[in-house]
C-alpha positions in Angstrom: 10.3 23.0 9.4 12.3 22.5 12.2 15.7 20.5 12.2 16.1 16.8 13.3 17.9 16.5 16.4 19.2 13.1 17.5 19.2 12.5 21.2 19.0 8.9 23.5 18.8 7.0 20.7 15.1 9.1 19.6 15.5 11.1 16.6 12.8 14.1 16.4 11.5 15.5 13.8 8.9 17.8 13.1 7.4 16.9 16.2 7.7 13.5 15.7 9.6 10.8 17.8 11.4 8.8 15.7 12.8 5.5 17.6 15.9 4.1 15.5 15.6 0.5 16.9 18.3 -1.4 14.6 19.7 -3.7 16.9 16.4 -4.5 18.1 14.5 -5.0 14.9 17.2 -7.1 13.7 15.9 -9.2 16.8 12.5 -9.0 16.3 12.6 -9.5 12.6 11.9 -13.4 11.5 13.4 -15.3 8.3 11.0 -17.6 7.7 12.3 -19.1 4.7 15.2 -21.3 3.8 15.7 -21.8 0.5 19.4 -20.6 -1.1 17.7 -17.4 -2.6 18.4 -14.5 -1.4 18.2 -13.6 2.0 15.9 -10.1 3.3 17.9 -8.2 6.1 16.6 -5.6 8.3 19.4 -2.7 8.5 17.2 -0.1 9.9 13.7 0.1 11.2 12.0 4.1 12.3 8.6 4.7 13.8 7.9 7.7 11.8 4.6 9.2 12.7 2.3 8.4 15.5 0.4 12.0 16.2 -2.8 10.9 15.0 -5.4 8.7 17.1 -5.5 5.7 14.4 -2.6 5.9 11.9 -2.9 3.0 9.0 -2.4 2.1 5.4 0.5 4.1 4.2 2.2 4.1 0.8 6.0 5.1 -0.3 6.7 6.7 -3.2 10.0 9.1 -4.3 9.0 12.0 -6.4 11.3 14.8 -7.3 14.4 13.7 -5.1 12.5 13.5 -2.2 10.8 10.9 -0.1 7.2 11.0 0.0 4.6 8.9 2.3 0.7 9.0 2.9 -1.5 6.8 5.2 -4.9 7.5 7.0 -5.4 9.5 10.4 -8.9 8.8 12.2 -10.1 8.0 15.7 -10.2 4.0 14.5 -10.2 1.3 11.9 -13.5 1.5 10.3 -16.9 4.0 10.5 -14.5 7.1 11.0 -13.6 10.6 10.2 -10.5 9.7 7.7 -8.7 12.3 6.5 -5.4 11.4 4.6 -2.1 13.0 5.6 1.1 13.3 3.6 5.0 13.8 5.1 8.0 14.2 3.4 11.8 13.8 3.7 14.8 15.1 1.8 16.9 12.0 3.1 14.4 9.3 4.9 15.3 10.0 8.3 13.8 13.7 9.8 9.7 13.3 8.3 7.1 16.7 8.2 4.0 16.6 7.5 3.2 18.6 4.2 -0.8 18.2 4.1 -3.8 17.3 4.9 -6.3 16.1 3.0 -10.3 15.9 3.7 -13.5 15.6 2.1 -16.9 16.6 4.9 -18.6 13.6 5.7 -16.2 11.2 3.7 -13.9 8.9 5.2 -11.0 8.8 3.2 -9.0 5.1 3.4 -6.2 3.6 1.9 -4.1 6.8 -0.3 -2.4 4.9 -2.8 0.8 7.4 -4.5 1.9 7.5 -8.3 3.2 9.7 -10.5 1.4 10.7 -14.0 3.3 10.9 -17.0 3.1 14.7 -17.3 5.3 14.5 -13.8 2.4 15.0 -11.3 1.9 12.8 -7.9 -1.3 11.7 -7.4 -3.1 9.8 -4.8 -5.5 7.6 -5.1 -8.4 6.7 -2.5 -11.4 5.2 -1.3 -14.3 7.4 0.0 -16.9 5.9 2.4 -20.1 7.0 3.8 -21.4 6.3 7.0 -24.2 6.8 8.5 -25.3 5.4 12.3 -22.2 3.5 11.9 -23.5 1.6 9.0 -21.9 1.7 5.8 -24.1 3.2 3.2 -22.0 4.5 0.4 -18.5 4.6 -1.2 -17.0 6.3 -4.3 -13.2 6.6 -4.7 -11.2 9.9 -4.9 -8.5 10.7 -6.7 -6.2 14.2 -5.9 -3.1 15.8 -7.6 -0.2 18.0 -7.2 2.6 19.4 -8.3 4.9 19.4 -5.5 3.6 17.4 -2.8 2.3 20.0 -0.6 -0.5 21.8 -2.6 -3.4 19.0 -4.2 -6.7 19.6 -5.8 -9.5 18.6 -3.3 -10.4 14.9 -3.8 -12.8 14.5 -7.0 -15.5 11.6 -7.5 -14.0 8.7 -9.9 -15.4 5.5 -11.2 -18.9 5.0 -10.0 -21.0 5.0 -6.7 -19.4 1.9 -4.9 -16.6 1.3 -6.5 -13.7 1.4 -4.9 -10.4 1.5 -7.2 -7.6 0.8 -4.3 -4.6 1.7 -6.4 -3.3 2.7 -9.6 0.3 1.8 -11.8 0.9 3.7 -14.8 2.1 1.8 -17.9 2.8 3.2 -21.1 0.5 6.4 -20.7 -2.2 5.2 -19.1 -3.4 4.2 -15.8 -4.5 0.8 -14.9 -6.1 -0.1 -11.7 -8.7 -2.8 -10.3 -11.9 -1.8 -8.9 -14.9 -4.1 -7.1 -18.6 -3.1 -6.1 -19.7 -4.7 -3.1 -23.2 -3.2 -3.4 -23.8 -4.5 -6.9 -23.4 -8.5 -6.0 -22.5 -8.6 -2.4 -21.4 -12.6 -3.2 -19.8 -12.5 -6.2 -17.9 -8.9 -5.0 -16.4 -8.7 -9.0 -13.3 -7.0 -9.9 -13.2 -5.1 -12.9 -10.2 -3.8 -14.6 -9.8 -0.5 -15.7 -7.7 1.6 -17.0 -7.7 5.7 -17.5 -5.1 8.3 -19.9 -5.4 11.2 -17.3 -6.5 9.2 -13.9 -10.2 10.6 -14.0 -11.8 8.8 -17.0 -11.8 4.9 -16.4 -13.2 2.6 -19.1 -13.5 -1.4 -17.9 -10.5 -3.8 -19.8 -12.5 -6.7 -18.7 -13.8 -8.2 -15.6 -11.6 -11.0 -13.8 -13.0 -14.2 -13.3 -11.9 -15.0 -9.4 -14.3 -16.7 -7.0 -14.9 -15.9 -3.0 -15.1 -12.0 -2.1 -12.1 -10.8 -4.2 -11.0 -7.2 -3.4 -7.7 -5.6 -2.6 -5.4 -5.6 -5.9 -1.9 -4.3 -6.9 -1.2 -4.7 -10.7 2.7 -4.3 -11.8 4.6 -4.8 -15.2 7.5 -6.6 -16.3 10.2 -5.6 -18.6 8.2 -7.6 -21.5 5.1 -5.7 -20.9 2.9 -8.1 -18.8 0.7 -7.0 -15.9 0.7 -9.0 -12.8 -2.0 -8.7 -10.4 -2.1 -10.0 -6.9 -5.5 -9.8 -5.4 -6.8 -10.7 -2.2 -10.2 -12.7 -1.4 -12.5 -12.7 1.8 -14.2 -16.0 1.5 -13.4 -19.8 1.1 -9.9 -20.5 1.6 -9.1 -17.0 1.5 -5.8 -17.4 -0.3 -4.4 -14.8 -2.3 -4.5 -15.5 -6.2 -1.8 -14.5 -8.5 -2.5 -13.4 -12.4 -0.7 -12.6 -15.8 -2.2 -11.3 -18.8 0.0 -9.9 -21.8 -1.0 -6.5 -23.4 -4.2 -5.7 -24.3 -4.8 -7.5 -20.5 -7.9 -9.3 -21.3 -6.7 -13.1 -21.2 -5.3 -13.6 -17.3 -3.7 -16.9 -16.6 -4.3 -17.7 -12.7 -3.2 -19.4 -9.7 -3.9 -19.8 -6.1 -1.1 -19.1 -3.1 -1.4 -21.4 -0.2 -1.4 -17.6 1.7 -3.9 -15.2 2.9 -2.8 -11.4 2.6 -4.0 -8.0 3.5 -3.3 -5.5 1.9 -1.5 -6.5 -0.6 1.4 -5.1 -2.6 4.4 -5.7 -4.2 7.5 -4.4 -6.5 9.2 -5.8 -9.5 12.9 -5.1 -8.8 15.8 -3.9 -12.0 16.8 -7.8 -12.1 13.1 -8.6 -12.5 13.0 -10.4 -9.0 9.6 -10.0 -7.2 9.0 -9.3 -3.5 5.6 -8.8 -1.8 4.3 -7.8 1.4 1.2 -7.6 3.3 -0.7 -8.6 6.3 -0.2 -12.7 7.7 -2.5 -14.4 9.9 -1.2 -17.7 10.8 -0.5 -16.8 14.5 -1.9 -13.5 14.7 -1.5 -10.8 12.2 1.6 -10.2 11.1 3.4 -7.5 8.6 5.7 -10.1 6.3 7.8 -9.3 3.3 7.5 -12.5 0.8 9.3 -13.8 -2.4 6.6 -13.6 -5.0 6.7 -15.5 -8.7 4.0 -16.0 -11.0 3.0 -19.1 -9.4 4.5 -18.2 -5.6 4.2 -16.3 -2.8 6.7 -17.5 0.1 6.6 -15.3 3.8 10.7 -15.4 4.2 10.4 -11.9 6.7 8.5 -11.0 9.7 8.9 -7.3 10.8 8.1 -6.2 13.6 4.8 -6.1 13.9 1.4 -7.0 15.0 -3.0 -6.8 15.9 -4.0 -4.0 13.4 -1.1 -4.2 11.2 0.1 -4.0 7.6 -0.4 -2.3 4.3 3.2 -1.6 3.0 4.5 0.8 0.6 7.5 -0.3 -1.1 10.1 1.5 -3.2 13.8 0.4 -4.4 16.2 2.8 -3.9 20.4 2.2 -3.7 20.3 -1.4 -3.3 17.9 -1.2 -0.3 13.9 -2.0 -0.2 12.2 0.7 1.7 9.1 0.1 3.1 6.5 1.6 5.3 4.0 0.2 7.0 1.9 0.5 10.2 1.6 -1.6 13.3 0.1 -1.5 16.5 2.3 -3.7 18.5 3.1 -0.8 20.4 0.0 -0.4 21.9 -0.9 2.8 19.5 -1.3 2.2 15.8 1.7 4.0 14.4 3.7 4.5 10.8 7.0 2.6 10.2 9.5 2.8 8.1 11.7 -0.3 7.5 15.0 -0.6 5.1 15.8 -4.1 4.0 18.5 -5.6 2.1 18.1 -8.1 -0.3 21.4 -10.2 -0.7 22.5 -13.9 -1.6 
């Protein structure tokens, strides 16, 4: 790997530009709310990779003292060639890619990272099929390793059409949501499953949400509950927020006044939530949001914009990292953004 060398104000890496931008993000960036919670900062905001044609829907996760990030390269969006690429960093700054992953004929969308209790990372994907640019099948993936740089070839999960868009171990066992557009292309119904080694799913029950649901992240609190935040495609499109105590089969509801895509979010060591995701009032937008069991309030804009969104997010010495992509720049590009959270 070659070393990072700073120079104009571009940092590159691996043969990546890297444009540190912090006066200018702090600029750019938005506080959209004005309540006397705490107030999200933008120290420092990197463009981290941008070598691929289409570079979307990244994920953040730290694994063995090092940094670790995945997102999608194809030539576009949708009805691609997707192939899933991973880069690391010892310190957050100087990114290298460390592999590569792809499946013949499948495009492989939205790598989700975690970590399995015998100390493995794993990613989690969907896998579609095209054919003539029509969509005509989907299975999720799921790959291992042990250090980040060599993983099993993506393996079939779940069943044909499913797709499981992310995973969060609890307690042994990995729980994830799942929905089946080619089973009920109205109702589009979430199941939620659960797996001991992240191969083997059995359904916990299926969640009773209206309008197109799809895109879920589940997370736990200190007392055990899951929290799910799911987004939906049809009526008033607004994001729904849910909490279910253990064994996750009663789920207590309720609808944002907030449409999101790509949805995630991180339960902090004080047991504060944030969120982040895709906003549309105004164009699309990539926000970072106060979330609560019955909340979710936009109180960041980064900068952002068009195809945009799908953060990772990870807490790490009192700052929120998060990636994300954007193609405000004209090309579709990977970000990295560090935010502080202070009264």
């Amino acid at each position: 790997m070659r070393q990072a060398q700073v120079w104009g104000g571009f940092l590159m890496a691996a043969g990546c530009v890297v444009v540190w931008a912090v006066g200018c993000a702090a600029a750019w960036a938005q506080e959209d709310g004005e309540d006397g919670g705490v107030k999200p900062e933008l120290v420092k905001l990197a463009k981290i990779w941008d070598q691929g044609a289409h570079n979307a829907f990244t994920d953040l996760i730290r694994f063995q003292g090092k940094w670790f990030c995945t997102f999608r390269e194809a030539e576009g969006h949708v009805k691609g060639d997707g192939r899933i690429r991973v880069l690391a960093s010892d310190d957050g700054d100087a990114w290298a890619s460390t592999a590569f992953l792809e499946a013949d004929g499948i495009d492989l969308r939205d790598p989700k990272l975690s970590v399995t209790p015998d100390g493995r990372l794993m990613i989690v994907a969907g896998g579609s099929v095209y054919r003539e640019g029509e969509l005509v099948g989907r299975q999720p993936r799921v790959a291992f390793s042990e250090d980040g740089r060599e993983w099993t070839p993506p393996q079939r999960v779940l069943e044909e059409g499913d797709w499981l868009w992310r995973v969060t171990w609890h307690e042994g066992c990995a729980y994830g949501v799942t929905y089946n557009i080619f089973a009920d292309a109205d109702a589009w119904a979430l199941r939620l499953v659960k797996s001991a080694d992240g191969v083997n799913y059995e359904t916990v029950t299926v969640f009773a949400i209206p309008d197109r649901p799809n895109e879920t992240t589940l997370r736990f609190l200190a007392n055990g509950d899951m929290v799910a935040l799911v987004r939906r495609e049809a009526g008033t499109c607004h994001t729904w927020i849910g909490v279910s105590s253990a064994p996750y089969t009663d789920w207590t509801w309720h609808e944002t006044q907030h449409r999101v895509g790509g949805p995630n979010f991180i339960v902090l060591p004080d047991g504060a939530m944030w969120a982040a995701g895709r906003s549309y009032p105004g164009g699309a937008k990539t926000v970072l949001a106060r979330m609560g069991l019955d909340r979710y309030e936009p109180v960041l804009t980064l900068p952002s914009g068009g195809d945009c969104s799908y953060p990772g997010l990870v807490w790490h010495e009192g700052l929120l990292w998060m990636t994300y992509y954007s193609s405000h720049e004209d090309k579709t590009s990977i970000y990295l953004a560090k935010i502080r959270l202070e009264p």
